[in-house]
C-alpha positions in Angstrom: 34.9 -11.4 17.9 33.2 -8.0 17.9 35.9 -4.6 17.3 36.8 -2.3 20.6 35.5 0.6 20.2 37.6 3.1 18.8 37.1 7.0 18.4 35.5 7.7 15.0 37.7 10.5 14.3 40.6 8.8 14.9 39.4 5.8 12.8 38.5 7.9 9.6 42.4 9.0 9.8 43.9 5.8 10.4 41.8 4.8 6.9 41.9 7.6 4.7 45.4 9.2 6.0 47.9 7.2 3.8 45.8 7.8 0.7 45.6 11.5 1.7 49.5 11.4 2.2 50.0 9.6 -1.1 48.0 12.4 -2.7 50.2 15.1 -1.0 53.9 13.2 -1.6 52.6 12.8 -5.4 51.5 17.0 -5.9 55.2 17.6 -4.1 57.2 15.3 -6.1 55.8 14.6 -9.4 57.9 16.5 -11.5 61.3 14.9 -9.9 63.0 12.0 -10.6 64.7 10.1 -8.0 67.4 7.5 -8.6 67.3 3.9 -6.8 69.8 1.0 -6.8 71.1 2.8 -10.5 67.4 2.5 -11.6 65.2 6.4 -11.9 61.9 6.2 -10.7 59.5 8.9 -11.2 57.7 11.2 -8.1 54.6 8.8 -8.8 55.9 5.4 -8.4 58.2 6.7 -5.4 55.3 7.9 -3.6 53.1 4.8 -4.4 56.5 3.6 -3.0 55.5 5.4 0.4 51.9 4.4 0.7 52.6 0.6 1.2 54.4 1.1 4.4 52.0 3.9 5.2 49.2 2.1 4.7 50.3 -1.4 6.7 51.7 1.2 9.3 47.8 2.7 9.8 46.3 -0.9 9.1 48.6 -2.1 12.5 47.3 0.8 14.3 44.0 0.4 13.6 43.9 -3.2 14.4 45.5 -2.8 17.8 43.7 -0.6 18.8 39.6 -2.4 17.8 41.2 -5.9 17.6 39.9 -6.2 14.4 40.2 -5.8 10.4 37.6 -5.9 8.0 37.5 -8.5 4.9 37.6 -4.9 3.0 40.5 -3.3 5.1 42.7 -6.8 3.9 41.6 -6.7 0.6 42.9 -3.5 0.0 46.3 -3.6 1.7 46.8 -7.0 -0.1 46.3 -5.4 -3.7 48.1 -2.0 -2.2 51.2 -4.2 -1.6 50.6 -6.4 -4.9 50.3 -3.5 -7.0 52.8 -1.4 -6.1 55.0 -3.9 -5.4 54.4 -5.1 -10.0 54.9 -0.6 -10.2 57.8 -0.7 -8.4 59.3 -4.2 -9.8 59.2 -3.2 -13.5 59.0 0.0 -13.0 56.0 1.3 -14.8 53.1 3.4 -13.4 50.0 2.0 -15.3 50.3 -1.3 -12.7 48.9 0.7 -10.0 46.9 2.8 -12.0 44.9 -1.1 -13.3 44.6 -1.7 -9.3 41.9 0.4 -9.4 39.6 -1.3 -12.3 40.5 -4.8 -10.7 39.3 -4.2 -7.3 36.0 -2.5 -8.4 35.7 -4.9 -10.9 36.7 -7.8 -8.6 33.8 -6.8 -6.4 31.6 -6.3 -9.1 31.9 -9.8 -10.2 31.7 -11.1 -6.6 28.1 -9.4 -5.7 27.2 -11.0 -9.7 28.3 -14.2 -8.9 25.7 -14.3 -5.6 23.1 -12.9 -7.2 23.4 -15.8 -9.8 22.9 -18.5 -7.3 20.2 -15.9 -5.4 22.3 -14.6 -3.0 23.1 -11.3 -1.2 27.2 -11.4 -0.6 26.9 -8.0 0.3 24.3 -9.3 3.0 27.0 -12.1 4.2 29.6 -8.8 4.6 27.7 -6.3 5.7 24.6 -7.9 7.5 25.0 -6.7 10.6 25.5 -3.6 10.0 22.6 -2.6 8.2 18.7 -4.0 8.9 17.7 -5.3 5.8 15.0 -7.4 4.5 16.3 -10.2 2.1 15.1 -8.6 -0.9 16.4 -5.6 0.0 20.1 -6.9 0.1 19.4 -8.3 -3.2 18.3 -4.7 -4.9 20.6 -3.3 -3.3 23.8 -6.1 -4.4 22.4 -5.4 -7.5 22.6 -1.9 -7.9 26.3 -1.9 -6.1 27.8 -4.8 -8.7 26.2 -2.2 -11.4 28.4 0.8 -9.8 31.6 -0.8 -9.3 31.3 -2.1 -12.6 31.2 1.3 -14.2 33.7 3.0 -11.9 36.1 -0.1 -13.0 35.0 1.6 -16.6 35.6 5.2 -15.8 38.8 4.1 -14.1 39.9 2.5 -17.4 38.8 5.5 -19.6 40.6 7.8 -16.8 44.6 6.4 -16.5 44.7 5.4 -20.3 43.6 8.9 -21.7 44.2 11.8 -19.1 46.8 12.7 -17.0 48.5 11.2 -13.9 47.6 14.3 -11.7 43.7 14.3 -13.0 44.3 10.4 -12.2 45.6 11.1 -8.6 42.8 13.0 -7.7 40.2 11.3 -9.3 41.5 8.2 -7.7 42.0 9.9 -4.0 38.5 11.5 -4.2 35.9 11.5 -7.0 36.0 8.0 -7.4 35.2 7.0 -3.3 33.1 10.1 -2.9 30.6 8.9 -6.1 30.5 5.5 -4.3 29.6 7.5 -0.8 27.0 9.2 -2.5 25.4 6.2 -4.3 25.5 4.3 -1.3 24.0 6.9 1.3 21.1 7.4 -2.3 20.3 3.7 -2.4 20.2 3.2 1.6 17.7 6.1 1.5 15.4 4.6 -1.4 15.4 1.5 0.7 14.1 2.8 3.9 11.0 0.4 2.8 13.0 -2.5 3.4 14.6 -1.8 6.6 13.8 -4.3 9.1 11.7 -2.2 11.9 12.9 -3.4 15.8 10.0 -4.4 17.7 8.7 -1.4 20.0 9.1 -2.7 24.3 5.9 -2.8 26.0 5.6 -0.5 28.6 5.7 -1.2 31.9 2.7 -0.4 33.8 
């Protein structure tokens, strides 16, 4: 079943909003302390805390209004709820600070495992969406396994030796804007194997 259409605008918010928020709630509350059923939580685990809801809240808006979720969309409220539920549970930050590494590293080994058996799992995800040749999916699979497995190594180099707040925004915005950018690079460098539409003959 194909999504409604939904304004793009509106879309971008429903997906980015609660990580924005998050990133807000953290900048206003990090130096606080906030005491829970006689246990203190710090401003970061509180406001990962806040995203869960946040996030299933946009997740339900988003599918009622296209009728549809994305493999991706589920993955990530799934490991959003896991996460910070382990953060919350034993009450230490560096669980949801790892959810980062595991998911990049998680799809890294994904798109390695098709490419061992000669296969494009990137293709099976995202076929439809993008006109490439066969070969291209597999350059381009490639290339992405290679990325998410050094962001799942910058991550890990990031949350063990810097700060939470360099973290935070790494995390809400370095981190998907390198992907962006590597993405929108390796479409262009593909153009080559774009799969041209036939041209209509004209009508006399």
């Amino acid at each position: 079943m194909s999504a409604r259409p939904v304004n793009p605008i509106l879309k971008q918010a429903l997906e980015l909003g609660p990580t924005i928020l998050f990133f807000v709630l953290y900048l206003r509350i990090k130096e606080r302390s906030f005491e829970i059923g006689g246990v203190e939580y710090s401003g970061f685990i509180v406001a990962t805390l806040v995203l869960v809801p946040l996030l299933l809240a946009a997740m339900a808006v988003l599918w009622w209004l296209t009728g549809k979720l994305s493999r991706m969309q589920v993955f990530t409220a799934v490991t959003v709820i896991l996460f910070g539920g382990l953060t919350a549970w034993f009450n230490d930050e560096s669980f949801f600070k790892m959810k980062t590494t595991i998911v990049y590293g998680i799809f890294a080994g994904l798109l390695g495992a098709g490419l061992l058996w000669g296969r494009s799992t990137l293709e099976w995800v995202m076929g439809e969406l993008l006109p490439l040749t066969h070969e291209g999916w597999i350059i381009l699979t490639r290339r992405l396994a290679l990325m998410f497995a050094g962001l799942a190594v910058a991550n890990e180099v990031v949350w063990r030796t810097q700060s939470t707040e360099l973290w935070v925004t790494l995390e809400t915005f370095a981190f998907p804007a390198a992907l962006m950018v590597f993405l929108w690079v390796q479409i262009m460098a593909l153009e080559r194997h774009m799969i041209q539409e036939p041209e209509k003959a004209e009508r006399p």
